[in-house]
Structure formats: C-alpha cells, structure tokens
N, C-alpha and C positions, 0 to 999 in steps of 0.2 A: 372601446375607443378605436377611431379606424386608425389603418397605419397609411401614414406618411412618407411615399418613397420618394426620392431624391430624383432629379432628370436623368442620372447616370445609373441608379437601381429601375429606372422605370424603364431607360431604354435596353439595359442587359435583360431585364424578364419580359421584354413582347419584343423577340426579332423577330424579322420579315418571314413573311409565311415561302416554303419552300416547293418549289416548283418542281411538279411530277415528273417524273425519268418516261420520255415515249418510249412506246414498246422497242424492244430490240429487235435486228433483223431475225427473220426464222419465229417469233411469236406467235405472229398469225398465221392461223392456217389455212387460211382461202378460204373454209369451207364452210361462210355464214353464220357462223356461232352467233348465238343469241344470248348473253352479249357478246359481243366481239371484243378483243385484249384493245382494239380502238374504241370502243365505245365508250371504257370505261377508261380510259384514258383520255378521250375526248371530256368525258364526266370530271373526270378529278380536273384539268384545266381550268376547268368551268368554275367549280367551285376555289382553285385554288385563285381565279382571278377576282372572284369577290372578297374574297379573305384579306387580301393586296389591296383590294380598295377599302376595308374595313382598317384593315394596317394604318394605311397612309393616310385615314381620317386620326387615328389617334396620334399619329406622330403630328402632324398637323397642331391637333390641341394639344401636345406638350410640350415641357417647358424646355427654351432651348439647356443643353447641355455643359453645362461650364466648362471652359478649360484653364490651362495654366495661363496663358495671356490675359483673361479674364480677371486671372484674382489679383494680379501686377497693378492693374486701375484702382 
C-alpha cells in the first residue's frame, strides 16, 4: 500500500537543497591544482542549481499547505 503524506509531511521531508559554502580565503593555492578547491566548488554549484530546479518543480506540483485560517472556512 503506498503511503500517503500530508502537504505539511511532504514539505517537512524535501527542504530546499543547500547551497555549497565557496572556498575560504587561503584554500587555494595558486598553484594549478587539478582540480582546484574552485573547480569543484564551481561543480557542486552546478549541481546544487539543478537540484533547486528539480526542488521547485516538486513544490510546484504539491499540494498547497494548509493553515489555521484555512481550517476557519
């Protein structure tokens, strides 16, 4: 049987994906590293901006969230 989550269980188990910390100053060392602490920090942006658009298609299709004003009607 699938389970059934509520707008308020569905939006507490997918929060928004979190955005990589850029290097701190002193990380990089000048000296061409392959990868470089930007490279892969450029990388993880990359990826954390599709995940953000993957995010914001599901919130999109789900149901809005009820609140207390809501249940007053």
């Amino acid at each position: 049987m699938p389970v059934v989550m509520s707008p308020l269980s569905f939006a507490e188990n997918d929060p928004p994906p979190v955005a990589p910390e850029p290097p701190q100053d002193g990380e990089c060392c000048g000296s061409g590293c392959d990868p470089c602490v930007y490279d892969l920090y450029y990388e993880a942006r990359e990826r954390h901006r599709v995940a953000m658009r993957e995010w914001e298609q599901r919130q999109a299709g789900a149901a809005p969230i009820a609140t207390a004003r809501d249940s007053e009607k």
